[in-house]
C-alpha positions as CSV (number, residue, x, y, z in Angstrom):
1,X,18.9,36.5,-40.5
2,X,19.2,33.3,-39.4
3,X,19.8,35.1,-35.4
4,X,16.6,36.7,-36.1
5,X,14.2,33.9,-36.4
6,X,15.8,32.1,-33.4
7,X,15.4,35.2,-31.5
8,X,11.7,35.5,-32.7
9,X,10.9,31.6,-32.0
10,X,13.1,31.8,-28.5
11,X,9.8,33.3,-26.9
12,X,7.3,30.6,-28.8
13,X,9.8,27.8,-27.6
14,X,9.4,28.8,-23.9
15,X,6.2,29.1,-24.5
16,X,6.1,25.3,-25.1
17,X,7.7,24.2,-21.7
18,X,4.2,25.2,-20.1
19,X,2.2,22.0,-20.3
20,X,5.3,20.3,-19.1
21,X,5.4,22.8,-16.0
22,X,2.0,22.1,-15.0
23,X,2.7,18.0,-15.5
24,X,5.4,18.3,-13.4
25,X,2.9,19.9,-10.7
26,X,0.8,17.5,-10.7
27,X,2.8,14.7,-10.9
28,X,2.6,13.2,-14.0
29,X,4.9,12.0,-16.5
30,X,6.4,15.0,-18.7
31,X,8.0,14.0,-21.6
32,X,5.0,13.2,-23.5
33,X,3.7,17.0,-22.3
34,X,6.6,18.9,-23.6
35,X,6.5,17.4,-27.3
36,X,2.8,18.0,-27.3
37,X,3.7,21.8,-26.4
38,X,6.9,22.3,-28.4
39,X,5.0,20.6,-31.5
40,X,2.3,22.5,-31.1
41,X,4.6,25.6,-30.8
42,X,6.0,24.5,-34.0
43,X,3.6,24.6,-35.6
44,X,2.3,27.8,-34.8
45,X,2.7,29.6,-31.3
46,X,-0.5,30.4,-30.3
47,X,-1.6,26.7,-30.4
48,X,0.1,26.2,-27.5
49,X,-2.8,27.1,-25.4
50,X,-4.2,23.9,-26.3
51,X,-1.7,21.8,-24.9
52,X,-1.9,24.1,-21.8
53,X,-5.5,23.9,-21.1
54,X,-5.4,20.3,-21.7
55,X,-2.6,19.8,-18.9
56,X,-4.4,21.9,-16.9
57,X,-7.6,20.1,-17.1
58,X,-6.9,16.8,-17.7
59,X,-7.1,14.4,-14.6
60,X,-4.3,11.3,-14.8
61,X,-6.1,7.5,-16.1
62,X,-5.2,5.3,-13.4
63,X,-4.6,5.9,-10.0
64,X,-0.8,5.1,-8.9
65,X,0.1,2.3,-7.0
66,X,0.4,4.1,-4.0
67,X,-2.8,5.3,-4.1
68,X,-4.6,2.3,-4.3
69,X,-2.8,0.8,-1.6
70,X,-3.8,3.1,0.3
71,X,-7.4,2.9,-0.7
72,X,-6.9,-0.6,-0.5
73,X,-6.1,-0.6,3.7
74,X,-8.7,2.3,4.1
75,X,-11.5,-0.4,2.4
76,X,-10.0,-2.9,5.2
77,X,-10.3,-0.8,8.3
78,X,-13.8,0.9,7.5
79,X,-14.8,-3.4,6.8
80,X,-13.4,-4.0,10.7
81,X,-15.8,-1.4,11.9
82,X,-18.2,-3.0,10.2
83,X,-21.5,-3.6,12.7
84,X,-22.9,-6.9,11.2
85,X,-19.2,-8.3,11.1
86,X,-18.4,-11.1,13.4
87,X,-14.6,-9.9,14.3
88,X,-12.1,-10.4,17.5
89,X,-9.4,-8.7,18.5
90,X,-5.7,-10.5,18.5
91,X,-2.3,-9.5,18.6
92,X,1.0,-11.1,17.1
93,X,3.1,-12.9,20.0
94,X,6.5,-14.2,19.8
95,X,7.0,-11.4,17.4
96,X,10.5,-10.6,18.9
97,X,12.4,-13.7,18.1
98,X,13.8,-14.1,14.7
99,X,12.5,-16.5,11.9
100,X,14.0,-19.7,11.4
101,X,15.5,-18.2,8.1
102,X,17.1,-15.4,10.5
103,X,14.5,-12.4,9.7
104,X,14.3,-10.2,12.2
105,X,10.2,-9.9,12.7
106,X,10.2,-6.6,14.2
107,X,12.3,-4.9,11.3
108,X,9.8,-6.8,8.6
109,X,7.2,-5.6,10.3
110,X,8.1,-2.0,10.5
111,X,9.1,-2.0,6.6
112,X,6.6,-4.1,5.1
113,X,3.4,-3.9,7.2
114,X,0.7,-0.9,8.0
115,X,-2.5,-1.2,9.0
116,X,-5.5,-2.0,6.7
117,X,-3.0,-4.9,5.7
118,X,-3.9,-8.4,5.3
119,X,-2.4,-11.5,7.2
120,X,-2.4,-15.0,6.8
121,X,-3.5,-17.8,9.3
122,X,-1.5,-21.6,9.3
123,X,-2.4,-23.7,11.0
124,X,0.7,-25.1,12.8
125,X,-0.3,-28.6,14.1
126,X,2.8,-30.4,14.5
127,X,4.5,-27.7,16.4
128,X,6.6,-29.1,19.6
129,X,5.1,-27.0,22.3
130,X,1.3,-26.3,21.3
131,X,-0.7,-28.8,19.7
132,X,-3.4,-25.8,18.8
133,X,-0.4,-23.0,16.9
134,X,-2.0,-20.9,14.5
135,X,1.1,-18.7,12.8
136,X,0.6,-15.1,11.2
137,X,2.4,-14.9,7.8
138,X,3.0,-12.2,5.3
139,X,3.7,-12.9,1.8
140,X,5.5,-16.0,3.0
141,X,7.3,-14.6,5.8
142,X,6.3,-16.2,8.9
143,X,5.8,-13.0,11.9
144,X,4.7,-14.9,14.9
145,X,1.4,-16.7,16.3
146,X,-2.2,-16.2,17.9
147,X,-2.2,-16.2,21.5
148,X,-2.3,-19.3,23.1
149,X,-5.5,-18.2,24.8
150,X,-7.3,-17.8,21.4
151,X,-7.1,-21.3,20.9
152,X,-10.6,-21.6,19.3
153,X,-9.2,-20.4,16.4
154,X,-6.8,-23.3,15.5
155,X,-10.5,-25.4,16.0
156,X,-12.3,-22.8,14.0
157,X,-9.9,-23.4,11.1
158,X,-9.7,-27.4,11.4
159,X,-13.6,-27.3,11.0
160,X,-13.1,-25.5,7.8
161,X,-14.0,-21.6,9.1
162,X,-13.0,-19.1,7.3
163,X,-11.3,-16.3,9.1
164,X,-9.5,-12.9,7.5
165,X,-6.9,-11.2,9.3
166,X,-6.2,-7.3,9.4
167,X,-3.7,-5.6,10.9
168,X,-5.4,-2.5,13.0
169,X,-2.5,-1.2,14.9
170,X,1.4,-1.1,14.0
171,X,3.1,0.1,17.8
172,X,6.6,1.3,16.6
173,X,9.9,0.6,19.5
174,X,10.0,4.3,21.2
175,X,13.5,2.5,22.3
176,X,15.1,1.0,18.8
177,X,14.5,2.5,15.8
178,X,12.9,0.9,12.7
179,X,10.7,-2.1,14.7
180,X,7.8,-2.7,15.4
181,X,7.2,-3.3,19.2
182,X,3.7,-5.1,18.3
183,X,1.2,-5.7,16.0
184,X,-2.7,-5.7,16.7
185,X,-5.2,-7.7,14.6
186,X,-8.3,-8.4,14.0
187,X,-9.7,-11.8,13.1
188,X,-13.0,-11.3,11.2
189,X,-15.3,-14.6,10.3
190,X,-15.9,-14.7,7.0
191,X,-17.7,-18.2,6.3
192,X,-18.8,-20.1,9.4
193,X,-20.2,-23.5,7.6
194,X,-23.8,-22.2,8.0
């Protein structure tokens, strides 16, 4: 007897793995789907349309991480072509030689950096060889500088401008793998004292 009813339920029990199915499709997090079917199933088996319907309709709360990093770097590079934006175009030199805590640049560059990213500019004046550095940093880690011919940046920034930097091209090495051959940026003004 005992045989029969699990034969009868075996059906209603499959039945339950459904919303878990479709949150498995659609990325989402399944546990929580399969006791709401198998509950539902439990209680009686043609519930567990509910639990379908509602996996099949329901859109996740938050966006994942991912996603809004992406979204995130989108915002940045739609805000570069922006027409009433004061920006410049820049590169990273000296990218190729290693930091002074032996990162290799090119490496960081091609794990941790894409475009619509955001840079930092330090201003470097008691470096040995130009009086006007302006380094590039990235959550601490220092990539290279601004081009000596930019110099009116290190200025801009000792008279208190405010500039944003955003990475609009990552050039990957055709000849080593996993580097970044160079990086191009673009300095946009964001407060100019005025």
């Amino acid at each position: 007897m005992i045989d029969d009813v699990i034969l009868l339920r075996l059906p209603a029990l499959l039945l339950g793995a459904v919303p878990a199915a479709i949150a498995h499709i659609k990325r989402r997090p399944i546990a929580a789907w399969y006791l709401y079917g198998f509950g539902c199933v439990l209680v009686a088996w043609p519930l567990v349309a509910v639990p379908t319907l509602h996996a099949l309709l329901s859109r996740p709360r938050g966006a994942s991480q991912q996603d809004r990093d992406r979204q995130r770097r989108a915002d940045a590079l739609a805000l570069i072509r922006e027409p009433g934006l004061r920006s410049f175009p820049s590169r990273i030199v000296e990218l190729r030689r290693r930091t002074a805590l032996g990162v290799d640049r090119r490496r960081y560059v091609y794990r941790f950096i894409k475009p619509g990213d955001a840079l930092e500019l330090v201003r470097e004046p008691c470096h040995p060889r130009n009086q006007r550095a302006v380094a590039y940093h990235h959550s601490g880690t220092h990539l290279g500088y601004v081009p000596k011919k930019q110099g009116w940046v290190a200025d801009a920034l000792d008279d208190g401008l405010r500039i944003a930097v955003i990475v609009e091209e990552v050039k990957m090495s055709w000849l080593f793998l996993r580097r970044a051959r160079s990086v191009s940026t673009r300095l946009l003004i964001l407060y100019d004292g005025r």
